[in-house]
C-alpha positions as CSV (number, residue, x, y, z in Angstrom):
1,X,9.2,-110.3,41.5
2,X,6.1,-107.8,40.3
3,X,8.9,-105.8,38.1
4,X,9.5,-109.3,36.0
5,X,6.2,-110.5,36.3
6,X,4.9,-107.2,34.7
7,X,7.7,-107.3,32.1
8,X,7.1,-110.9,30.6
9,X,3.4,-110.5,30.7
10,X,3.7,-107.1,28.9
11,X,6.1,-107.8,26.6
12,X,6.3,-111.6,26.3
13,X,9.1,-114.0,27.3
14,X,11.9,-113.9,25.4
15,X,12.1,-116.8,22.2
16,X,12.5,-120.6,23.8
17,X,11.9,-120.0,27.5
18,X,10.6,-123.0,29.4
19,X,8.6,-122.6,31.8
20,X,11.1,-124.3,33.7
21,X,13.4,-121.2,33.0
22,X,10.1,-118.9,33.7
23,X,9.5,-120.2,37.2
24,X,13.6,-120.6,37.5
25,X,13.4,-116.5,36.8
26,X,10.2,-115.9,39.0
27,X,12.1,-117.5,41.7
28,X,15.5,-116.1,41.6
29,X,13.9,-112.5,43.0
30,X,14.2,-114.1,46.1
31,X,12.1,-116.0,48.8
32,X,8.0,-115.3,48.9
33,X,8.8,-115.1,53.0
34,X,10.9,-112.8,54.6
35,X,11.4,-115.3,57.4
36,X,13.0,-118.2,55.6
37,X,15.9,-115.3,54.6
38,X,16.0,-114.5,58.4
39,X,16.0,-118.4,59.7
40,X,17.5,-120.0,56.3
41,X,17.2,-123.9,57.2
42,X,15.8,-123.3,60.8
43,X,12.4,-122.7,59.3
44,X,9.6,-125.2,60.2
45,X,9.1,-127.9,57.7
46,X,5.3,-126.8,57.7
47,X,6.2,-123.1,56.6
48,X,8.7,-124.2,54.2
49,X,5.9,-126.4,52.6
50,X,3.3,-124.1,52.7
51,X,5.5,-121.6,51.1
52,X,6.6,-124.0,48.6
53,X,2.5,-124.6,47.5
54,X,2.1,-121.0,47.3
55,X,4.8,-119.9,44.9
56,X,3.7,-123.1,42.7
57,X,0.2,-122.1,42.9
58,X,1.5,-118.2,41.7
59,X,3.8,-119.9,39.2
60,X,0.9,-121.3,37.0
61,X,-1.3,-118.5,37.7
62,X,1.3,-116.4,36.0
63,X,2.2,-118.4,33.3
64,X,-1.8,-118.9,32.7
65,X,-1.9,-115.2,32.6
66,X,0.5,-114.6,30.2
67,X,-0.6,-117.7,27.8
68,X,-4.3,-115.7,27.7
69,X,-2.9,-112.0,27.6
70,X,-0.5,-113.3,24.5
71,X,-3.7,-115.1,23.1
72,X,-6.3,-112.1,23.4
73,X,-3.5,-109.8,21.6
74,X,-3.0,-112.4,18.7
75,X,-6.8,-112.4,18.6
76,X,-7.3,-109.0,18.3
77,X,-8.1,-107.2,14.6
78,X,-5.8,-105.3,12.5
79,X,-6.2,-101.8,11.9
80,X,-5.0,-99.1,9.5
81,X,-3.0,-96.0,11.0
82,X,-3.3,-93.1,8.9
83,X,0.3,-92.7,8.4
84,X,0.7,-96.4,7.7
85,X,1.7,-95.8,3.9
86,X,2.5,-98.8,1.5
87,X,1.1,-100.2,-1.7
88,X,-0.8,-103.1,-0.6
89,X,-4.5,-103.4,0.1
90,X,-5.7,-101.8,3.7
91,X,-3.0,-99.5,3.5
92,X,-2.3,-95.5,2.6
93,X,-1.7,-95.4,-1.4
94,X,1.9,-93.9,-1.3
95,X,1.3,-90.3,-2.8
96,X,2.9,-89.2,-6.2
97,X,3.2,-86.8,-8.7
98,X,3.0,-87.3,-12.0
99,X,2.5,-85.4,-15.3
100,X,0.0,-85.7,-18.1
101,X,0.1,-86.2,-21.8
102,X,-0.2,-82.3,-22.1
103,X,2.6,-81.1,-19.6
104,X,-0.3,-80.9,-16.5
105,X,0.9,-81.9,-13.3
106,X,-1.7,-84.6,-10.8
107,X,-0.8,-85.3,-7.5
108,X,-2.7,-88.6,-5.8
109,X,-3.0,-86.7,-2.3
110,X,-5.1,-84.1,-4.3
111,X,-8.2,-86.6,-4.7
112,X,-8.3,-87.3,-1.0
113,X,-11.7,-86.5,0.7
114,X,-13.4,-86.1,-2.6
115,X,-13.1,-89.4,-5.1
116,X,-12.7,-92.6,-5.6
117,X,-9.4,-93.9,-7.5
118,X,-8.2,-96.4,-9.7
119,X,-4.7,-96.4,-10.3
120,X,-4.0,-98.5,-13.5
121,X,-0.3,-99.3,-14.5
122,X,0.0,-100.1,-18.1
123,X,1.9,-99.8,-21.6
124,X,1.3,-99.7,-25.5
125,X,2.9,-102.6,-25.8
126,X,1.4,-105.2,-23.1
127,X,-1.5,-107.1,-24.6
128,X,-3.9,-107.7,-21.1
129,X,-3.9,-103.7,-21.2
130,X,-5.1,-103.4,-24.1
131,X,-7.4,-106.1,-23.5
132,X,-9.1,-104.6,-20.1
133,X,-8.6,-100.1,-21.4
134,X,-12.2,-100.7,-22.7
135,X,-13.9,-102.0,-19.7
136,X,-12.2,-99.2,-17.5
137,X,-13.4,-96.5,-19.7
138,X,-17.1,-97.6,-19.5
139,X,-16.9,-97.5,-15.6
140,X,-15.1,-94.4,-16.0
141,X,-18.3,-93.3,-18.4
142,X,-20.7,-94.2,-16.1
143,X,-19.4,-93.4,-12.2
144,X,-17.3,-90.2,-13.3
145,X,-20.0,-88.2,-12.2
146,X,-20.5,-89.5,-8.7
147,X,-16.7,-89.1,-8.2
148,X,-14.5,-91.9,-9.4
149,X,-11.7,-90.6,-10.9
150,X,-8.9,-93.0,-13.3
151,X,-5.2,-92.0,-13.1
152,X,-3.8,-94.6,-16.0
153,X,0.0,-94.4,-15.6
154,X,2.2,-95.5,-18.8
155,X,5.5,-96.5,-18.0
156,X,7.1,-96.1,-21.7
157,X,9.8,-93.5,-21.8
158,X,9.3,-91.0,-25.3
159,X,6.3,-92.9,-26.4
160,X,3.8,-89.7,-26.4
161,X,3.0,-90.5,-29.9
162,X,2.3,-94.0,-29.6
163,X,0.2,-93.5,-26.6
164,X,-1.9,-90.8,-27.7
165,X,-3.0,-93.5,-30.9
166,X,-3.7,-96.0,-28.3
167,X,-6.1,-93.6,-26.9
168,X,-7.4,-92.1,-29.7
169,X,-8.0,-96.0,-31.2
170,X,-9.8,-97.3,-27.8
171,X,-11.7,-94.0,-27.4
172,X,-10.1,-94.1,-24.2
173,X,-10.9,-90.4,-22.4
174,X,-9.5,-90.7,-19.0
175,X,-6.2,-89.3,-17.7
176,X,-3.3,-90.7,-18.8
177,X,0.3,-90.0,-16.7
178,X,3.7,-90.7,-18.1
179,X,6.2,-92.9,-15.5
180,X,9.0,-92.9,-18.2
181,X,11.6,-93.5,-15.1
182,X,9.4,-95.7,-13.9
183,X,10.2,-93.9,-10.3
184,X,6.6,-94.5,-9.3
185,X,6.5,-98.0,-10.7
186,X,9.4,-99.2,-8.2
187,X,7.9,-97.5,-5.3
188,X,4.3,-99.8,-6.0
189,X,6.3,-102.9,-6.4
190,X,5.0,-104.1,-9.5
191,X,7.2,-106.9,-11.1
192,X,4.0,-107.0,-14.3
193,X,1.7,-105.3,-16.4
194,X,-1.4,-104.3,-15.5
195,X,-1.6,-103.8,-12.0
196,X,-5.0,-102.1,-10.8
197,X,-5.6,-100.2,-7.4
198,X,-9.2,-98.7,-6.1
199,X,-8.1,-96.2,-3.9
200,X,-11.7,-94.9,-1.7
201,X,-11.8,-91.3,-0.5
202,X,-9.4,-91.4,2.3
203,X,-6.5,-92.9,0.0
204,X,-6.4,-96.2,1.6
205,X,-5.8,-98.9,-1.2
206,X,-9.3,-101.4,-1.2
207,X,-8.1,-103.5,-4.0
208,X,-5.3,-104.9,-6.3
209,X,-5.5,-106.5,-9.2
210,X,-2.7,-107.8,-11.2
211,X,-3.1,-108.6,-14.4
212,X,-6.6,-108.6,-16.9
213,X,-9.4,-107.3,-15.0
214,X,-13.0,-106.7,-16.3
215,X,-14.1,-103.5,-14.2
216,X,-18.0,-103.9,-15.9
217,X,-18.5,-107.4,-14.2
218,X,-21.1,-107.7,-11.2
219,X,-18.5,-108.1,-8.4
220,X,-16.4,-105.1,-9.9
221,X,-18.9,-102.7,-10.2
222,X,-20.4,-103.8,-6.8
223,X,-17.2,-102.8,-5.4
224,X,-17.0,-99.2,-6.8
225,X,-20.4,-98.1,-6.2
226,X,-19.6,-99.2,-2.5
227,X,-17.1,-97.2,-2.4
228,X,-18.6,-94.0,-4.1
229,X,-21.9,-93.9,-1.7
């Protein structure tokens, strides 16, 4: 019996066991007293009865142990392993490499331990980018010297042109990074434009925003300069 007890309240019983079936399992391992498998029937009626109360009395203590270990794991907090990689908030950014407007290759990993990133997804064409490149580059203005850093990444294929007079109309002076296979688009799961991540310093993701987001609000900046202190 200890090798299934320890079992089910490690691991759990298995998906729509009773606890008729539990006890049924408990007691299959074989009589709690080695003399009523020596006697069988011949034991006293008293013994058998008091043998009876005590596996009852173990039954429910089990199954109350294993309804509070399976409650304090439930309870307990998540965490983030460093290796646990995947583009969704509390989670390792997936890394990437990408190039710039003038041939210059950035890598994501290569800002880990020293800034703070926001990843921006977004295209000439889409309307709520446009819309929210001007709020970005003031924060960009402002926190670029206490290490935020702004990796805009245009998913247009053999629209250099087009971008660089987006830019060049909106002021905008951050780095821009062409997705034209849009390889790093499908590995962050976007289905829209824009999509906005704040990476912090150990490349876990602390936010994402889909769609228009104003980056000079309150709340917004709040958030950054949390991360950059």
């Amino acid at each position: 019996m200890p090798r299934i007890v320890t079992s089910l309240l490690l691991y759990g019983a298995p998906a729509g066991l009773t606890g008729a079936d539990f006890c049924a399992i408990l007691g299959s391992t074989g009589p709690a007293n080695p003399k009523d498998q020596m006697h069988g029937d011949t034991a006293q009626p008293s013994m058998r009865k008091r043998d009876t109360n005590r596996r009852t009395l173990t039954y429910v203590l089990i199954a109350l142990l294993h309804v509070g270990l399976t409650a304090a794991i439930m309870a307990q907090p998540t965490f983030v392993l460093a290796n646990d990689v995947r583009p969704e908030e509390g989670h390792v950014a997936p890394d990437f490499s990408l190039k710039t407007l003038d041939g210059k290759t950035v890598r994501l990993s290569e800002f880990r331990g020293k800034k703070v990133v926001l990843v921006n997804f977004w295209a000439t064409w889409c309307p709520p980018c446009r819309s929210e490149m001007p709020t970005m580059q003031q924060i960009y203005t402002e926190y670029k010297a206490k290490g935020l850093e702004i990796l805009a990444i245009n998913i247009e294929r053999d629209s250099k042109e087009e971008i660089l007079e987006f830019m060049k109309e909106l002021r905008l002076t951050f780095p821009v990074l062409l997705d034209p296979d849009m390889k790093v688009t499908r590995t962050y799961r976007l289905i829209g434009l824009p999509v906005s991540m704040l990476i912090d310093r150990q490349g876990i993701i602390r936010s994402k925003t889909i769609g228009y987001h104003d980056w000079t609000d309150k709340e917004s900046r709040k958030r950054v300069e949390s991360l950059l202190e």
